[in-house]
N, C-alpha and C positions, 0 to 999 in steps of 0.2 A: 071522798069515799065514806060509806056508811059505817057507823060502831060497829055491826053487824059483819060487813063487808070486811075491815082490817081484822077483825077476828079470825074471821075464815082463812084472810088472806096469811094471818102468823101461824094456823095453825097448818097451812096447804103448805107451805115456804121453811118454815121453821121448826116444825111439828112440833109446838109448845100450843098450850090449853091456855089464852089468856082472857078472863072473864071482860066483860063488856062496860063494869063498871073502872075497871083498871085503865081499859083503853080509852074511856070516856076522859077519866083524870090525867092519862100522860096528853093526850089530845088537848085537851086545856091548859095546861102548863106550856106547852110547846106553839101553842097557837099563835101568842103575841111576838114571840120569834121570826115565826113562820113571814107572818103579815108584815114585820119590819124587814126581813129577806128580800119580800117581794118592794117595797120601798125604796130600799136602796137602789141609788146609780149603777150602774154598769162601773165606773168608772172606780170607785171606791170598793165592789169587789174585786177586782180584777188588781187593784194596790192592794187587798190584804192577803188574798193570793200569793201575790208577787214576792212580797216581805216574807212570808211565811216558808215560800220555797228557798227562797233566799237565806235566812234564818236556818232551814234546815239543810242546806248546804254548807252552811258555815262549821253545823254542829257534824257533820261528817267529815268534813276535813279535820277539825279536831282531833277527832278520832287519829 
């Protein structure tokens, strides 16, 4: 999706005015993220997942 396009689309979705250069810089900060996202296994998200749910299972029974 275009700078342009995510614009539109926070302000069509969210009704917040986020200028183009904002979304250009959260866009770059998040990018190499993103691409590591797409790199990973199946199999290692699906373990961080797992743990996480688990993890927060744990912290409700605490409760």
């Amino acid at each position: 999706m275009s700078t342009p396009g995510i614009h539109s689309h926070m302000n069509q979705i969210y009704v917040i005015d986020v200028s183009a250069e904002i979304v250009s810089r959260i866009t770059d900060k998040i990018l190499p993220t993103a691409k590591a996202w797409q790199n990973c296994s199946l199999d290692l998200i699906y373990l961080k997942y797992s743990l996480k749910e688990q993890y927060l299972m744990l912290l409700i029974m605490a409760l």
